[in-house]
Z-matrix of the N, CA and C atoms (Angstrom, degrees):
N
C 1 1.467
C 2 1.534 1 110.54
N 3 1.219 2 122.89 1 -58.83
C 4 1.483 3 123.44 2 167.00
C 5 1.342 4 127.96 3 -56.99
N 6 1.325 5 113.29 4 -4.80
C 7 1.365 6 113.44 5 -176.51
C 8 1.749 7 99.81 6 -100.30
N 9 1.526 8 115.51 7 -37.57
C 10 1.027 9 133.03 8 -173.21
C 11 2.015 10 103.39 9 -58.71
N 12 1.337 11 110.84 10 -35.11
C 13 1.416 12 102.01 11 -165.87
C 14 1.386 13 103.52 12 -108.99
N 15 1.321 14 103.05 13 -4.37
C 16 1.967 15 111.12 14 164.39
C 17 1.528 16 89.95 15 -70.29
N 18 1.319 17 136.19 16 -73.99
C 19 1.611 18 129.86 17 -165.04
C 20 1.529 19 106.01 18 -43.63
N 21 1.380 20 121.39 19 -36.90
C 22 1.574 21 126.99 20 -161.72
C 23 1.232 22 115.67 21 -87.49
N 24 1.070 23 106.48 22 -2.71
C 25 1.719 24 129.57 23 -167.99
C 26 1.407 25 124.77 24 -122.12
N 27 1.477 26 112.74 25 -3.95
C 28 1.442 27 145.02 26 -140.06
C 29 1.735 28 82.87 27 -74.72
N 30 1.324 29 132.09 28 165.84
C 31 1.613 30 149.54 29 178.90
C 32 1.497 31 81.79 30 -110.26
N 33 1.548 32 109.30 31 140.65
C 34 1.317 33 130.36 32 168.33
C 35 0.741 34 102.02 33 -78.62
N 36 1.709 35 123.76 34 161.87
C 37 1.394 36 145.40 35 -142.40
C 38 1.870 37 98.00 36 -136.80
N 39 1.297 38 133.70 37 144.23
C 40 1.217 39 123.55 38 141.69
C 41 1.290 40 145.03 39 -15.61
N 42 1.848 41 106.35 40 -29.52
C 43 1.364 42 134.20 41 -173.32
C 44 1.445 43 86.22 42 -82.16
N 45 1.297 44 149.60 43 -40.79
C 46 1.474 45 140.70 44 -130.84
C 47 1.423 46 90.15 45 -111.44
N 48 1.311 47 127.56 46 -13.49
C 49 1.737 48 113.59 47 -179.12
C 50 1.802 49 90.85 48 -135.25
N 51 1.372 50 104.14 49 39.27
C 52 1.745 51 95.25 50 167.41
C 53 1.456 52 100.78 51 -70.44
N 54 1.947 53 119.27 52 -74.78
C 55 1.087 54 120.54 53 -168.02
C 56 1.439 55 116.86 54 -19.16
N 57 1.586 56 100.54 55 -55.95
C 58 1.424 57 101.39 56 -163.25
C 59 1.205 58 124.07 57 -83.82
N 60 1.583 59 128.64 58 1.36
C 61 1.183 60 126.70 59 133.02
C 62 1.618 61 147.71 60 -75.43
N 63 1.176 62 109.07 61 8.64
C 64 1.373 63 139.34 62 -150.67
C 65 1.269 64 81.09 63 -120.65
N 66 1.849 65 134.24 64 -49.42
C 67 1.430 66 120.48 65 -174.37
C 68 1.720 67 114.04 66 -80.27
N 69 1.436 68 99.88 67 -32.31
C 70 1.654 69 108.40 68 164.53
C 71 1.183 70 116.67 69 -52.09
N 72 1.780 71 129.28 70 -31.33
C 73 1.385 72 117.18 71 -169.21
C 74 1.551 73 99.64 72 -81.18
N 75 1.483 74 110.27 73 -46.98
C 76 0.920 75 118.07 74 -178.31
C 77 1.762 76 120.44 75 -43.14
N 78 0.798 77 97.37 76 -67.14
C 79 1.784 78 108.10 77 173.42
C 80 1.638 79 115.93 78 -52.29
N 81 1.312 80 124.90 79 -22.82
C 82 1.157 81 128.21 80 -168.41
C 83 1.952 82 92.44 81 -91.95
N 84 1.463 83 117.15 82 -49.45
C 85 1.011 84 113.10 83 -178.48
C 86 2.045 85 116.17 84 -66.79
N 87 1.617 86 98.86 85 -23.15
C 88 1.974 87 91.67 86 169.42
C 89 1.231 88 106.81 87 -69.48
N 90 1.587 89 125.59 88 -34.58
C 91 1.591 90 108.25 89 -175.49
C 92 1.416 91 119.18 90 -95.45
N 93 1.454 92 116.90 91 2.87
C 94 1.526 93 119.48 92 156.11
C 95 1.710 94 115.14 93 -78.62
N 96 1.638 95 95.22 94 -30.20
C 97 2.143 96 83.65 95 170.58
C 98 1.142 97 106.28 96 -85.64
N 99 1.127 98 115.63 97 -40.97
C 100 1.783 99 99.18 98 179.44
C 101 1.557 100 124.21 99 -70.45
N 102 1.359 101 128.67 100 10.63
C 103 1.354 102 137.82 101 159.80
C 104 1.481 103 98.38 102 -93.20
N 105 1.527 104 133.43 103 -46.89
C 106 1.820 105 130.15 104 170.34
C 107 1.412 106 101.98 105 -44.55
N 108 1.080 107 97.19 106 -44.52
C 109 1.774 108 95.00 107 177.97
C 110 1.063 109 150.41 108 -51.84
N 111 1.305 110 116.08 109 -45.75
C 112 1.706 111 147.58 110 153.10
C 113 1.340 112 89.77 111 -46.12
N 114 1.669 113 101.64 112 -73.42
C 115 1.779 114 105.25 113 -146.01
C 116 1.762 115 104.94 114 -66.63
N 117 1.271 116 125.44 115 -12.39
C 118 1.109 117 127.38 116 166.39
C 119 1.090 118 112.24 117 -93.09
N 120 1.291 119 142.71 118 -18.70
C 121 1.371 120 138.02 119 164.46
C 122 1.539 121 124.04 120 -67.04
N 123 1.807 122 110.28 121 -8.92
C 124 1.059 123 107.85 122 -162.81
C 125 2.063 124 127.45 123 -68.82
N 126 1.505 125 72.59 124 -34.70
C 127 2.051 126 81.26 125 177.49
C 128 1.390 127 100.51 126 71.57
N 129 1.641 128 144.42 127 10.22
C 130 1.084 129 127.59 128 173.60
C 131 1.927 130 131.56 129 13.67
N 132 1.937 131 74.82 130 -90.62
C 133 1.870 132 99.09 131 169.74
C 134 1.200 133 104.68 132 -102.97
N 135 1.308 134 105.91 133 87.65
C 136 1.751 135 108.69 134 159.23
C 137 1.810 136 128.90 135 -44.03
N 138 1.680 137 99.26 136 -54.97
C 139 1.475 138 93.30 137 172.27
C 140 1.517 139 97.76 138 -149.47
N 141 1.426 140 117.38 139 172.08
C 142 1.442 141 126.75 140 -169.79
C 143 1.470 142 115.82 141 -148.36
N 144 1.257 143 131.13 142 178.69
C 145 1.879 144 111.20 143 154.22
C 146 1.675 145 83.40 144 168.18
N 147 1.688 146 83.90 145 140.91
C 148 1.784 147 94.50 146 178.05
C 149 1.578 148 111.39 147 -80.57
N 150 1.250 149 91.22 148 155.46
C 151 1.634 150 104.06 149 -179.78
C 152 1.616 151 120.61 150 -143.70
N 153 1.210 152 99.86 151 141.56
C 154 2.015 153 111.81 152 -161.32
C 155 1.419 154 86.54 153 -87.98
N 156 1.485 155 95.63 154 118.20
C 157 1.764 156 103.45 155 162.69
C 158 1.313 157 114.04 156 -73.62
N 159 1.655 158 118.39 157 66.78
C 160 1.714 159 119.47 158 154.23
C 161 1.423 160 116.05 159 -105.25
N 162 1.393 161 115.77 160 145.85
C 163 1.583 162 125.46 161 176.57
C 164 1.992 163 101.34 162 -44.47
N 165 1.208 164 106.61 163 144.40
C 166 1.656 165 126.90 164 -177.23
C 167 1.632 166 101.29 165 48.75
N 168 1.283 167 155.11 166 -8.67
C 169 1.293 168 131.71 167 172.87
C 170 2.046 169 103.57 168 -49.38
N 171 1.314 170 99.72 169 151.29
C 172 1.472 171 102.93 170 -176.38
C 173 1.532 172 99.71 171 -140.86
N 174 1.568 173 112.50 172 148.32
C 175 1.456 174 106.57 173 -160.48
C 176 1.614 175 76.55 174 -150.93
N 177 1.626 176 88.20 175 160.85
C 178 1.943 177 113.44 176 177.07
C 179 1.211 178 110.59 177 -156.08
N 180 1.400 179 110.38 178 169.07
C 181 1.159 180 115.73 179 176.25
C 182 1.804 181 110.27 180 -165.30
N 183 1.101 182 115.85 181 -157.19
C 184 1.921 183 107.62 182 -176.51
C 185 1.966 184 84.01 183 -161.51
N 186 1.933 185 82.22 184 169.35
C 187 1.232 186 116.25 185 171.12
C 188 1.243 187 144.63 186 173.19
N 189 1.129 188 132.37 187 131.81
C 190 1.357 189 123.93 188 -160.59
C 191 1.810 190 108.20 189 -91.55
N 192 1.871 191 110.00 190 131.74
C 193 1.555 192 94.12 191 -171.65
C 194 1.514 193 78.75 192 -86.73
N 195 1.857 194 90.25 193 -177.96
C 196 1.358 195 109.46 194 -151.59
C 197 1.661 196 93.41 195 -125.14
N 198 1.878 197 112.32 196 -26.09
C 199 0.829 198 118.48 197 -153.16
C 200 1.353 199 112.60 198 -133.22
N 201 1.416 200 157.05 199 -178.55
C 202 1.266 201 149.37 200 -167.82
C 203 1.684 202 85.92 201 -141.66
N 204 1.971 203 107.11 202 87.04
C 205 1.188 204 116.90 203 176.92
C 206 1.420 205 99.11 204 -153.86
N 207 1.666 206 109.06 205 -163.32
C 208 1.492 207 120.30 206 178.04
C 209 1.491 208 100.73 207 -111.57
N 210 1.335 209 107.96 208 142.69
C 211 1.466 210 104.12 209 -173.57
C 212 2.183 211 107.08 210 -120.67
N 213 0.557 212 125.63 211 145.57
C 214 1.603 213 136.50 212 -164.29
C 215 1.624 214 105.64 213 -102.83
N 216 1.028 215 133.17 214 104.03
C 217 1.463 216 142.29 215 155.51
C 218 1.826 217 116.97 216 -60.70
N 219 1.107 218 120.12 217 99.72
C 220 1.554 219 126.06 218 -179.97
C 221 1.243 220 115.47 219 -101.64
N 222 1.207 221 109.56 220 163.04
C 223 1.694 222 114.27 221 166.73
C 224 1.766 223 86.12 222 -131.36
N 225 1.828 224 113.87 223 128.66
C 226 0.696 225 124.66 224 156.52
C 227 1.518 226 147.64 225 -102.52
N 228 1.167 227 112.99 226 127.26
C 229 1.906 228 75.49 227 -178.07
C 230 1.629 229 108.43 228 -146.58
N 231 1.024 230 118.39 229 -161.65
C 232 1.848 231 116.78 230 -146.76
C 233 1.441 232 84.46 231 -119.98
N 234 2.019 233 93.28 232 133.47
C 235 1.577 234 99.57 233 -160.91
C 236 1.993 235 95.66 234 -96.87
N 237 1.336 236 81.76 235 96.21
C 238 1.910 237 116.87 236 -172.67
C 239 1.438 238 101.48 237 -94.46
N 240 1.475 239 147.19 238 -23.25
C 241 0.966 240 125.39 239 -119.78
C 242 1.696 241 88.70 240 -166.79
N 243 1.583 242 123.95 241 134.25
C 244 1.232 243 122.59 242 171.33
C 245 1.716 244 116.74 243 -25.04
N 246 1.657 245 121.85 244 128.61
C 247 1.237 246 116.11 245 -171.97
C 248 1.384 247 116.76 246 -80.61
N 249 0.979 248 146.57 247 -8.09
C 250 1.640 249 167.02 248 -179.08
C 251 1.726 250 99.93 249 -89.94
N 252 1.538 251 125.08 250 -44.09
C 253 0.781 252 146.04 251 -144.33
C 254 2.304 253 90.05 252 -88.50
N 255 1.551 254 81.25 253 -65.87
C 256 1.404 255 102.50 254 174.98
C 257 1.360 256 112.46 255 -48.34
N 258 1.146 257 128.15 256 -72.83
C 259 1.959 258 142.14 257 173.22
C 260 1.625 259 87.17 258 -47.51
N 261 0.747 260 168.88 259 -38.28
C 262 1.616 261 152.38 260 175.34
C 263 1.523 262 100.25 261 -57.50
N 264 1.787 263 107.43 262 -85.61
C 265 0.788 264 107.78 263 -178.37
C 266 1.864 265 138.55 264 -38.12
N 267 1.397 266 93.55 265 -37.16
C 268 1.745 267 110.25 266 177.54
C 269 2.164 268 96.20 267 -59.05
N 270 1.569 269 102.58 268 -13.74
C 271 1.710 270 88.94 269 -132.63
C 272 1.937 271 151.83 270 47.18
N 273 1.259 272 83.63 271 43.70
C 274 1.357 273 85.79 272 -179.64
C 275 1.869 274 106.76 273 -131.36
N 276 1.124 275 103.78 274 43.72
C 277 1.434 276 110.70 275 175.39
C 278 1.712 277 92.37 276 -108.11
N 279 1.497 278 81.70 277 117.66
C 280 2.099 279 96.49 278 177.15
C 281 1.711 280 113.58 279 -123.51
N 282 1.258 281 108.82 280 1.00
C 283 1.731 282 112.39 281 -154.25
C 284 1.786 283 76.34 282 -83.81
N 285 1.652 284 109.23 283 -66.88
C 286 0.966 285 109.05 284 -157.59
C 287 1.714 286 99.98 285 -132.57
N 288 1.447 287 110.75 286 75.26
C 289 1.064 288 112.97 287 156.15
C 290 1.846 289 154.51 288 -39.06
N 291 1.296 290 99.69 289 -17.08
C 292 1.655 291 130.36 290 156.39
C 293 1.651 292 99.82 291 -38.69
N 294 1.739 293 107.30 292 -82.40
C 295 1.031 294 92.51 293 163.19
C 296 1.181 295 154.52 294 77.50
N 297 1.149 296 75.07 295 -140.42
C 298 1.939 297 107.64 296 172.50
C 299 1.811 298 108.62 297 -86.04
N 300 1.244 299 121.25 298 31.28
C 301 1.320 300 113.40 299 176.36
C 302 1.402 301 118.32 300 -98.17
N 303 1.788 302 114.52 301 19.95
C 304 0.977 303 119.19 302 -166.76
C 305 1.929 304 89.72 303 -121.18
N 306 1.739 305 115.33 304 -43.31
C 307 1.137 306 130.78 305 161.42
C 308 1.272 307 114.43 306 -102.25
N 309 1.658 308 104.97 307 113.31
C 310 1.526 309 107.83 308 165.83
C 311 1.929 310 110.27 309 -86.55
N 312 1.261 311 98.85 310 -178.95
C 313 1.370 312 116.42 311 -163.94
C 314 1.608 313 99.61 312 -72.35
N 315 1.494 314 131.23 313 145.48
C 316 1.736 315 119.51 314 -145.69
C 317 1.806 316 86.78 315 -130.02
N 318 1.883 317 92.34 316 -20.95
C 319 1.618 318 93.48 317 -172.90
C 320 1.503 319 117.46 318 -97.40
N 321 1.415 320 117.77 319 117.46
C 322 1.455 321 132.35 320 153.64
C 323 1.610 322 124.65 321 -107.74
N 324 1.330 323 112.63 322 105.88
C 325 1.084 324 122.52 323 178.20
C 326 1.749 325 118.39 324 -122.65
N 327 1.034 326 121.08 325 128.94
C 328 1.408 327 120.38 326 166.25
C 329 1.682 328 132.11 327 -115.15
N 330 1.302 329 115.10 328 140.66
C 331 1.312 330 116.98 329 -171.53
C 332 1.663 331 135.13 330 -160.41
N 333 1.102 332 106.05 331 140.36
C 334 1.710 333 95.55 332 -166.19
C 335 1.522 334 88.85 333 -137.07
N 336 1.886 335 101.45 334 164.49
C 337 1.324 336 123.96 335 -136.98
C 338 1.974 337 81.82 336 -112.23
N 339 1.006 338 136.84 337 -175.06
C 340 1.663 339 159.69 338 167.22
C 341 1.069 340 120.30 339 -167.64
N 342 1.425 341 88.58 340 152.43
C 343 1.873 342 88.27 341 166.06
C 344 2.347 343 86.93 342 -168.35
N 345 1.272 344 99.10 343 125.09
C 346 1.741 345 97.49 344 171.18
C 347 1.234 346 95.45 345 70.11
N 348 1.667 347 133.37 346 11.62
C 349 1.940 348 109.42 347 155.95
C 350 1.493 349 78.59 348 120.36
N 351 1.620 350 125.90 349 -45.60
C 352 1.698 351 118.36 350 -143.60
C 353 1.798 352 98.70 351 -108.09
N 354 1.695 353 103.88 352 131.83
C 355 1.630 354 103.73 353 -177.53
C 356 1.110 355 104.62 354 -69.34
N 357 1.526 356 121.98 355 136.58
C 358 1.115 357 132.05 356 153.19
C 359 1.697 358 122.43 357 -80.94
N 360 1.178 359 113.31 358 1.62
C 361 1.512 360 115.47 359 -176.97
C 362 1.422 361 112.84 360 169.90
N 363 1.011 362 128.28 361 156.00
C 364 2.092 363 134.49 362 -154.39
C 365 1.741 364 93.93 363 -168.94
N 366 1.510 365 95.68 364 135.13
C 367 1.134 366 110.54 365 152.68
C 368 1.494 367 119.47 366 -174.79
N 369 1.595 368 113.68 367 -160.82
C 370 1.458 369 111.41 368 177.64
C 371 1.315 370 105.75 369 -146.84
N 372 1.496 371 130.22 370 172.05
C 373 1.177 372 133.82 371 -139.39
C 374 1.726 373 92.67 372 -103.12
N 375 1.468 374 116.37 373 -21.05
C 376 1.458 375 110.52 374 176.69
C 377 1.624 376 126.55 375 -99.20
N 378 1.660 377 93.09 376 16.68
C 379 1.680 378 107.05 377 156.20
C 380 1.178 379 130.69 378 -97.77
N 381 1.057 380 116.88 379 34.88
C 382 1.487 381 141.34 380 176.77
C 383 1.466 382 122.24 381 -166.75
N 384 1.404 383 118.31 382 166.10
C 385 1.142 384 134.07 383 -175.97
C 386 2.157 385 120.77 384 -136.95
N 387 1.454 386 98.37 385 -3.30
C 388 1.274 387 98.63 386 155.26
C 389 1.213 388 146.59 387 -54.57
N 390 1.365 389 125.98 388 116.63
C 391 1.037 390 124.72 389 -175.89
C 392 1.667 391 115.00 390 -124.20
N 393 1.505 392 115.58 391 179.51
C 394 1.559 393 120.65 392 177.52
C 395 1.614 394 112.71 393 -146.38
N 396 0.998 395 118.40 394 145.70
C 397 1.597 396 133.23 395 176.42
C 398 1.038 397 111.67 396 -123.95
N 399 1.368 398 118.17 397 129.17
C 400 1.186 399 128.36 398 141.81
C 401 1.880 400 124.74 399 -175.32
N 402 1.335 401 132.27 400 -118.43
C 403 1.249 402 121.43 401 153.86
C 404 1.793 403 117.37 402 -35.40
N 405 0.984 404 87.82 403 -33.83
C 406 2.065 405 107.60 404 -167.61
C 407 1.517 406 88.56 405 -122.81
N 408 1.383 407 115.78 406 150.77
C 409 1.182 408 116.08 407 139.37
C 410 1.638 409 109.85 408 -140.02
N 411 1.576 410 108.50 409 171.89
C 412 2.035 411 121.21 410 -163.76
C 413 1.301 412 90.54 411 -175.15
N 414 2.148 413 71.99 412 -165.73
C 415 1.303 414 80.61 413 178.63
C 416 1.740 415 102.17 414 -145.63
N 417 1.496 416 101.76 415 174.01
C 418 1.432 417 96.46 416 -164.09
C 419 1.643 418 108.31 417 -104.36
N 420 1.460 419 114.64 418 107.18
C 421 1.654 420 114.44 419 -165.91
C 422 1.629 421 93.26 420 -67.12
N 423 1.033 422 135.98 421 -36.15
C 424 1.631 423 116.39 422 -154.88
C 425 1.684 424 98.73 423 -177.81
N 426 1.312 425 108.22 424 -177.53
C 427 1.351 426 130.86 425 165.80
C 428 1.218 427 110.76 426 -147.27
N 429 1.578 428 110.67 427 171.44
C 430 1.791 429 136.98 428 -166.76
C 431 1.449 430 103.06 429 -141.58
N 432 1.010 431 82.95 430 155.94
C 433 1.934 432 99.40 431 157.30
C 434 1.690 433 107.70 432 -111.52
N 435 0.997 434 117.95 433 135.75
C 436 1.803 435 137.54 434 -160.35
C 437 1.524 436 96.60 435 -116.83
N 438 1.257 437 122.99 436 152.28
C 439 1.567 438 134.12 437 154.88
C 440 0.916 439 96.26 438 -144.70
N 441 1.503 440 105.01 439 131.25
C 442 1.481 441 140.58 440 158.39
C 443 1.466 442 121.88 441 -15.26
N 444 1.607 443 131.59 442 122.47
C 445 1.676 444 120.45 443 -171.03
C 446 1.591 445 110.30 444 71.36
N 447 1.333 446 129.73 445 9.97
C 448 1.760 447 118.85 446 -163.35
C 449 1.380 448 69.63 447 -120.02
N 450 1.877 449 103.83 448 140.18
C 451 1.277 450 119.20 449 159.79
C 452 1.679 451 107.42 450 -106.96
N 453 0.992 452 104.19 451 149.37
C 454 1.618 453 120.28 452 -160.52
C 455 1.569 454 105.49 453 -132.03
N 456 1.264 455 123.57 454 131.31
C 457 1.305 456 146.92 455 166.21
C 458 1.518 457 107.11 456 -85.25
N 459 1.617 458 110.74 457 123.23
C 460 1.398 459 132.18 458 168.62
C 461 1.848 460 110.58 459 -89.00
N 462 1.065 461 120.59 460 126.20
C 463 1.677 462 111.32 461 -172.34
C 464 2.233 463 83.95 462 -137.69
N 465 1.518 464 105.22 463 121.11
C 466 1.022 465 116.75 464 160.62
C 467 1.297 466 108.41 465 -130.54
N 468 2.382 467 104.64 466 129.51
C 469 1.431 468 100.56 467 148.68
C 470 1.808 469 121.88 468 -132.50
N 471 1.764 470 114.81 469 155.13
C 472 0.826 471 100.58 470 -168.62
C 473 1.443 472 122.68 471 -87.19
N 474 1.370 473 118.59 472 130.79
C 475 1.381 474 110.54 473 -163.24
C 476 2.057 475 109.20 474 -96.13
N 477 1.017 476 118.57 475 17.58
C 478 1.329 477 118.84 476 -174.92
C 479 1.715 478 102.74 477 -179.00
N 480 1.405 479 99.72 478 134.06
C 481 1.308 480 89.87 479 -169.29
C 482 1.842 481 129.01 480 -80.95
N 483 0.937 482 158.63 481 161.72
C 484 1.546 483 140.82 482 -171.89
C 485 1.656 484 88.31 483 -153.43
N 486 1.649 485 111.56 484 112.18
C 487 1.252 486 138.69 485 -168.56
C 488 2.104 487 107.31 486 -98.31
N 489 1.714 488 91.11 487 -34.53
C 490 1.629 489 98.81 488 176.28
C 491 1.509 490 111.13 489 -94.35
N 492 1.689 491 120.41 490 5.08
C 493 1.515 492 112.92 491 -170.35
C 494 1.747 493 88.01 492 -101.15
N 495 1.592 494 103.11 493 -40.61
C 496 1.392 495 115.16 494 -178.48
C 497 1.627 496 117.42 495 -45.41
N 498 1.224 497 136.21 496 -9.96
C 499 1.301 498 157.20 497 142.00
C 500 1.615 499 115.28 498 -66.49
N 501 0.950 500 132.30 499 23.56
C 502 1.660 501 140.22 500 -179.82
C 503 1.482 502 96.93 501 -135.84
N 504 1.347 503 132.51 502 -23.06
C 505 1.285 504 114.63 503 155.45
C 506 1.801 505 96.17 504 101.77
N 507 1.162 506 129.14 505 37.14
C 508 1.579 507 127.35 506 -137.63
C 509 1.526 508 88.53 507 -93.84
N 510 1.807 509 101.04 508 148.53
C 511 1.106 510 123.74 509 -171.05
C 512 2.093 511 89.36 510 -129.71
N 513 1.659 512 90.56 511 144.24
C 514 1.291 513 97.55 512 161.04
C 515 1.718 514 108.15 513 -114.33
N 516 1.593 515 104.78 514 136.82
C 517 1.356 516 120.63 515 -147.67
C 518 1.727 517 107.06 516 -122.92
N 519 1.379 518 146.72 517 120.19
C 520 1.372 519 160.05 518 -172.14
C 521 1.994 520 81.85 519 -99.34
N 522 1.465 521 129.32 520 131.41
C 523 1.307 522 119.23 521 -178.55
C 524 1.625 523 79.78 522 -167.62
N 525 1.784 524 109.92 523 124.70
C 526 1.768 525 115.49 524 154.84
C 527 1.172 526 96.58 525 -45.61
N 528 1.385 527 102.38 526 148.59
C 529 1.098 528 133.42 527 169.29
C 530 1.937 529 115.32 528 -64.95
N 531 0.871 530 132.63 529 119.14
C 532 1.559 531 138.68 530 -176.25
C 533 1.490 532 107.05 531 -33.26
N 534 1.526 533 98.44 532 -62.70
C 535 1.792 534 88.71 533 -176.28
C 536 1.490 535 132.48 534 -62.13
N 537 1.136 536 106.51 535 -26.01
C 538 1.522 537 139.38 536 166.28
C 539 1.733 538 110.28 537 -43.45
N 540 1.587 539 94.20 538 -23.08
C 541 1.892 540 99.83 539 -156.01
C 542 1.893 541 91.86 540 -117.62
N 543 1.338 542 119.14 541 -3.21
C 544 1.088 543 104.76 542 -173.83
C 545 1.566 544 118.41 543 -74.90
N 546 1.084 545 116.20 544 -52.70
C 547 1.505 546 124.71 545 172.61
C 548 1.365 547 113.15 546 -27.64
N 549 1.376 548 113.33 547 -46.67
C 550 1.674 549 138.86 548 -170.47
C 551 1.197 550 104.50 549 -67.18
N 552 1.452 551 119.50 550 -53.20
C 553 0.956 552 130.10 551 -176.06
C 554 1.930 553 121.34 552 -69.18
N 555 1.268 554 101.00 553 -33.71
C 556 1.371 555 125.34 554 154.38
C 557 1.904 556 107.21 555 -36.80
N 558 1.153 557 85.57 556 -105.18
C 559 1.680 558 102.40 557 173.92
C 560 1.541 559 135.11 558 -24.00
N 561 1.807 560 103.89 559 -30.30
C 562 1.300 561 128.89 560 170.16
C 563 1.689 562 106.62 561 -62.38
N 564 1.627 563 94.46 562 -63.82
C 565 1.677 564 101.40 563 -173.69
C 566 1.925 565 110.95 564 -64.93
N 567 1.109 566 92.53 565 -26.46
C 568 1.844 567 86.33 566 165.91
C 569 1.420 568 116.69 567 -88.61
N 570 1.219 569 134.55 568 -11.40
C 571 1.475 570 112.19 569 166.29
C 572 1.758 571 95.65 570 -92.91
N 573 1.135 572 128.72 571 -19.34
C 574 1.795 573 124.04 572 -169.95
C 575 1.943 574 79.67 573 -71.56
N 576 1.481 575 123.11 574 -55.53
C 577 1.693 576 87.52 575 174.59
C 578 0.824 577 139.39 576 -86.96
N 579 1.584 578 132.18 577 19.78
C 580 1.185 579 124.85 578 -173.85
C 581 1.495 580 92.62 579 -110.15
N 582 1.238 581 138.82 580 -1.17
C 583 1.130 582 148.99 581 150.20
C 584 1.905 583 127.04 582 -46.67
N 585 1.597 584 87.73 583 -66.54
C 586 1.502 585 115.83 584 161.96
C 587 1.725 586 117.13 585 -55.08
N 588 1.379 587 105.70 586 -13.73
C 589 1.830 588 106.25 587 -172.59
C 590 1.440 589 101.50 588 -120.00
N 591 1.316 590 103.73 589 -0.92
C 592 1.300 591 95.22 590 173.30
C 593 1.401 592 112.49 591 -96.80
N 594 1.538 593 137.43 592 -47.43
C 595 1.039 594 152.95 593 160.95
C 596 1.504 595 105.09 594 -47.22
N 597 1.594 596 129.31 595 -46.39
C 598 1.460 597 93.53 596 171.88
C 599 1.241 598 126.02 597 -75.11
N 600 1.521 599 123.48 598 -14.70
C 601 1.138 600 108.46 599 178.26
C 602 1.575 601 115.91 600 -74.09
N 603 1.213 602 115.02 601 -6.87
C 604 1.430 603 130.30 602 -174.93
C 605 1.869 604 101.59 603 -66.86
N 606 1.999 605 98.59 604 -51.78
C 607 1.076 606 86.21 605 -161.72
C 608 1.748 607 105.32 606 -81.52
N 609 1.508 608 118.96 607 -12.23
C 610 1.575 609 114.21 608 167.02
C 611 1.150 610 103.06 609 -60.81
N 612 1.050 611 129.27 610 -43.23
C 613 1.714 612 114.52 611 -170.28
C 614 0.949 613 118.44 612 -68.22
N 615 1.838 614 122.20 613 -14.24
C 616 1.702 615 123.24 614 -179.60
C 617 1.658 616 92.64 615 -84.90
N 618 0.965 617 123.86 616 -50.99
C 619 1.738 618 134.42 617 -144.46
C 620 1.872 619 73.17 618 -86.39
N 621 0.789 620 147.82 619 -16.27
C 622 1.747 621 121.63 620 161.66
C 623 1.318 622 116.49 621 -88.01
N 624 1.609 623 114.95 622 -38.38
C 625 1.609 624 94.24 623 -176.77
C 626 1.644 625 104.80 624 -76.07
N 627 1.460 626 105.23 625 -19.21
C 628 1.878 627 88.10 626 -175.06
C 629 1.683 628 97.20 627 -77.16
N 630 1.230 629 144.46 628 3.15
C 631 1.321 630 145.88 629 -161.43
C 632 1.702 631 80.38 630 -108.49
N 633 1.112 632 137.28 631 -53.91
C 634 1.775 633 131.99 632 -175.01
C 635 1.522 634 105.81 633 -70.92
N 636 1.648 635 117.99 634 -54.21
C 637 1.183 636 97.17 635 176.65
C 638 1.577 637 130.18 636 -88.96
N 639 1.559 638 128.29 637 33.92
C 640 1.285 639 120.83 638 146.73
C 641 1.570 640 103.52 639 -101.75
N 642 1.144 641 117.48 640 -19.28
C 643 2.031 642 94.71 641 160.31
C 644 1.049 643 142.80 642 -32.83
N 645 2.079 644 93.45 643 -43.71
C 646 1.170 645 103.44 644 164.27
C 647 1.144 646 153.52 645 -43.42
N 648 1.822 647 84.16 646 -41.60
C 649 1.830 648 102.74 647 176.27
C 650 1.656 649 110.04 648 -96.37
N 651 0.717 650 111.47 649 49.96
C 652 1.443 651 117.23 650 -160.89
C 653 1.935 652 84.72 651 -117.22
């Protein structure tokens, strides 16, 4: 009888919650590749290429979308240069446009999108007022609509020259569009935690049975 309810009564062993940590690692590591996945699938900046802010230089470039979205044409450049100073010049100072009534806007650029000979989209850098901050800051000449597998021709020219932007080191930039990336971005951060909750419970479940089975030997 006492031996019978010592076996029935027995402290689990490491052995008794292997499987089920072995399926936790497992599972934690499918929804950490399939978040590498997305986020490596994304293609953000497909293609880029610097360009000399002089009057008539003309620049191009290509790319294949990746994705069935809108994609954003930028001019970027390296925040070198007073920031008040910069947002004038970029033209994309909107908070407080006053301002810049001492510096007008230095950048004119124009540019249209292809794909098969026929434009898919045209514009210029002083039909807008978007801008971005951060490591880099610009501004955003325009957007497209992209389909998936279509390679597309970038055609930039400069229509006015900018001698103080030309000191920022400026890159013209093909970049999805932000909203386009949120969903994605969504979905990423929920499998990166369901990743993270799976593995700790993996590692509570190790750090208890080894916490039951040295009782044993106790």
């Amino acid at each position: 009888m006492l031996l019978t309810l010592t076996v029935n009564n027995k402290i689990p062993s490491i052995g008794d919650h292997k499987k089920s940590i072995v399926v936790l690692l497992i599972v934690a590591a499918a929804f950490y590749g399939i978040a590498q996945y997305l986020l490596g699938g994304l293609d953000t900046e497909p293609t880029g290429f610097p360009v000399n802010l002089l009057e008539g230089h003309e620049y191009s470039g290509s790319f294949e979308a990746k994705w069935d979205v809108r994609y954003e044409i930028r001019l970027n450049s390296e925040r070198n240069l007073d920031l008040q100073e910069q947002n004038c010049l970029l033209g994309i100072e909107t908070v407080v446009p006053e301002r810049c009534a001492g510096t007008p806007p230095e950048l004119v650029v124009s540019w249209r999108i292809e794909t098969d000979n026929a434009v898919v989209a045209s514009g210029a850098s002083n039909d807008t007022h978007d801008g971005f901050w951060g490591p880099e800051m610009g501004k955003v000449l325009g957007s497209f609509p992209a389909s998936r597998g279509t390679i597309y021709s970038v055609q930039v020219r400069i229509e006015r020259s900018s001698p103080t932007l030309q000191q920022t080191n400026p890159r013209i930039k093909i970049r999805i569009r932000s909203q386009d990336l949120k969903w994605t971005y969504v979905w990423i951060g929920i499998m990166n935690q369901a990743a993270a909750f799976c593995l700790l419970l993996a590692i509570l479940l190790s750090i208890i049975s080894i916490a039951r089975y040295m009782r044993t030997r106790v």
